[in-house]
N, C-alpha and C positions, 0 to 999 in steps of 0.2 A: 504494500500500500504506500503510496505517497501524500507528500502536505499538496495542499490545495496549488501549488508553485512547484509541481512536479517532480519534487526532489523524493528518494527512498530513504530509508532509516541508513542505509547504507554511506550515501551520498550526506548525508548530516555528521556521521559518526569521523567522517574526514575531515570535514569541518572544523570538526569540536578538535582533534586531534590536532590540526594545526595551529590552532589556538591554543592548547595544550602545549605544543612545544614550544611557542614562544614567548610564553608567562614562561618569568621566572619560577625555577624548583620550588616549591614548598608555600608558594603564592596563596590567594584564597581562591585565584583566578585560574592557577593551572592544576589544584583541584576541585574545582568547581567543570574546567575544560574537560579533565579526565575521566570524572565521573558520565558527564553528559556523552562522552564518545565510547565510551566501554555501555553505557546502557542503550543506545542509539543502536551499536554495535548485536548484540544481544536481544534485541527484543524484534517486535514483527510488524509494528507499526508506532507511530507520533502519539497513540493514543496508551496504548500499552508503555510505550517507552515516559510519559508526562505522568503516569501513574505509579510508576516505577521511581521517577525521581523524586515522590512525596515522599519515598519512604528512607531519603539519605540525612544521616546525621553526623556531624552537627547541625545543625540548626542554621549558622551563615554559610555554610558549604549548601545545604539543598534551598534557601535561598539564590544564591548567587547560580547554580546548576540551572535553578529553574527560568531564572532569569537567561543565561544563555540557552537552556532549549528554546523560549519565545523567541531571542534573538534566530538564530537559525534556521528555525523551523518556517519564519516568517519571510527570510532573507529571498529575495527575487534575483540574485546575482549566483 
């Protein structure tokens, strides 16, 4: 399944991932990046995968995560 902007959980999970590698190590941003590309990665659609990111703790990591899914998942580029 894809977002509404044709992309697959697949085509997201790269995303995240390059994002992930260009936050600095141990950022809140490169894991917030990590988590969101390992679940993107993993799950089988944007719906299962947003569902999936309520359940990250702490608390500013599935913040921040869920914040980048919307980013991405929204992103028309």
């Amino acid at each position: 399944m894809t977002t509404p902007f044709g992309k697959d959980n697949l085509d997201l999970a790269a995303s995240a991932q390059a994002l992930a590698d260009s936050a600095p190590t141990g950022s809140l941003r490169h894991a917030a990046a990590k988590s969101v590309a390992i679940t993107f990665a993993t799950t089988r659609d944007a719906a299962q995968a947003r569902s999936t990111l309520n359940g990250i703790s702490p608390d500013d990591v599935r913040r921040a995560a869920l914040e980048l899914f919307d980013e991405l998942s929204t992103r028309t580029d």
